[in-house]
C-alpha positions as CSV (number, residue, x, y, z in Angstrom):
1,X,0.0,0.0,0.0
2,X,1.3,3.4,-1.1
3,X,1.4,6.2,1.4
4,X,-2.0,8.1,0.2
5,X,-3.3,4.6,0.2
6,X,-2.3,4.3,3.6
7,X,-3.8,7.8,4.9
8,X,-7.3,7.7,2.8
9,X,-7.3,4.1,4.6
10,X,-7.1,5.8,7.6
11,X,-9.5,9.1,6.8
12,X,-11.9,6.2,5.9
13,X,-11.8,4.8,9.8
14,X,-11.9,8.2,11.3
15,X,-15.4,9.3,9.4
16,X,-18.3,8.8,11.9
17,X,-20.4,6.4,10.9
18,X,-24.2,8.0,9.5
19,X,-26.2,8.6,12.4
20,X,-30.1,6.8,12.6
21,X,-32.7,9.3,12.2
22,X,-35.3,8.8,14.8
23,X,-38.7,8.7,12.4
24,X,-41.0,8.8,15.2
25,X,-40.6,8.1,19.2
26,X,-43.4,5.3,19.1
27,X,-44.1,2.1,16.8
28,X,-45.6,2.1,12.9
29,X,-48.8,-0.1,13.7
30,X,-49.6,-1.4,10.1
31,X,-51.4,-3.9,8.0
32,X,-49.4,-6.0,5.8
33,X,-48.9,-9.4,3.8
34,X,-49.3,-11.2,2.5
35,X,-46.0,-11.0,0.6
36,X,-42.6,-8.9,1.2
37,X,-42.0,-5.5,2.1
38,X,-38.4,-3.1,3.1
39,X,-38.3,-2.2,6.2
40,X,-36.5,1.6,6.5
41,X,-33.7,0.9,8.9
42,X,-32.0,5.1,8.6
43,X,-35.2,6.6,9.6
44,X,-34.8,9.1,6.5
45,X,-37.6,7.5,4.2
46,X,-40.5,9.6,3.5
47,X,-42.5,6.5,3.7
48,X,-42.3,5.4,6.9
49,X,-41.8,2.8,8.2
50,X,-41.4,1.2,4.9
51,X,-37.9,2.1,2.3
52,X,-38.4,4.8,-0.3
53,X,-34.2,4.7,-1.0
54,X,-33.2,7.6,0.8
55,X,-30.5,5.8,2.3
56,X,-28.5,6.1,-0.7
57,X,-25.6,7.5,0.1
58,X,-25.5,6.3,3.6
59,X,-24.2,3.2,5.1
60,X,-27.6,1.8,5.8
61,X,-29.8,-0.7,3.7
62,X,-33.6,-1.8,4.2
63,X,-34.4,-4.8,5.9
64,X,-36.4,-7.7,3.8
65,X,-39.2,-8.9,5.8
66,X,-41.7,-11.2,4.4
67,X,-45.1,-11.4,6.1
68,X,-47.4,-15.1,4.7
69,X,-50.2,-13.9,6.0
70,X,-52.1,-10.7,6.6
71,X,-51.9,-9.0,9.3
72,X,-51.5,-6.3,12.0
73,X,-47.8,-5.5,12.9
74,X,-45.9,-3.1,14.9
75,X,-43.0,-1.9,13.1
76,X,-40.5,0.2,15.1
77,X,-40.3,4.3,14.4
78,X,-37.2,5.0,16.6
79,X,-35.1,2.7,15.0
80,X,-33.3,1.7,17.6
81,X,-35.2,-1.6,18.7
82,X,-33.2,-4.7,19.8
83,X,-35.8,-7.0,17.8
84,X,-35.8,-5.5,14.2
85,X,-38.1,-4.4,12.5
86,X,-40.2,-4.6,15.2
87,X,-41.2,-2.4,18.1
88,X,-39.7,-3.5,21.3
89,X,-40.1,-0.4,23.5
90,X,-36.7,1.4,23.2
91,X,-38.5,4.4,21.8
92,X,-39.8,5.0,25.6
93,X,-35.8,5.0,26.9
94,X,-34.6,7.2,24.5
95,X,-33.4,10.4,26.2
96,X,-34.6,13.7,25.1
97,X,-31.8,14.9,23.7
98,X,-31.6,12.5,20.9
99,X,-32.0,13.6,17.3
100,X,-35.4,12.9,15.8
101,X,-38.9,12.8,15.0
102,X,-41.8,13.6,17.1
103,X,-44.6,10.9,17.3
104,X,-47.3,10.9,15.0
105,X,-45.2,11.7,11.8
């Protein structure tokens, strides 16, 4: 490895990684199945809580989820649930002072 190899290498590990965008401090209750559907993992798309792509650019992808059956599920809006894609109550720990959404969005 050259030397500007070597120090965009190391640029590359100082960046911060793109930050999660909290869509909405509370869970996406939706109908859906049967069949797939893109879970948005950044909390940028403008169709929550499903991907539009506006994580292009970013480090984040959606999440496949397939769903046989219809019905009723809980989808989480902060983003930062333990269980994804669904709602596991994190949104209710968050503190204040972290970046995002409102509920109800």
């Amino acid at each position: 490895m050259n030397a500007r190899s070597e120090a965009e290498a190391s640029l590359k590990e100082d960046v911060m990684p793109d930050p999660i965008v909290i869509a909405q401090r509370g869970p996406y209750v939706v109908d859906v199945g049967p069949g797939t559907v893109y879970w948005c993992r950044c909390g940028r798309s403008k169709t929550q809580p499903f991907c539009d792509g506006s994580h292009t650019g970013t480090d984040f992808s959606p999440m496949e989820v397939t769903v046989a059956e219809r019905k009723q599920v809980a989808f989480c809006g902060c983003k930062h649930t333990k269980t994804p894609p669904f709602c596991d109550g994190t949104h209710s720990r968050l503190s204040v002072t972290e970046k995002g959404g409102s509920g109800g969005r």
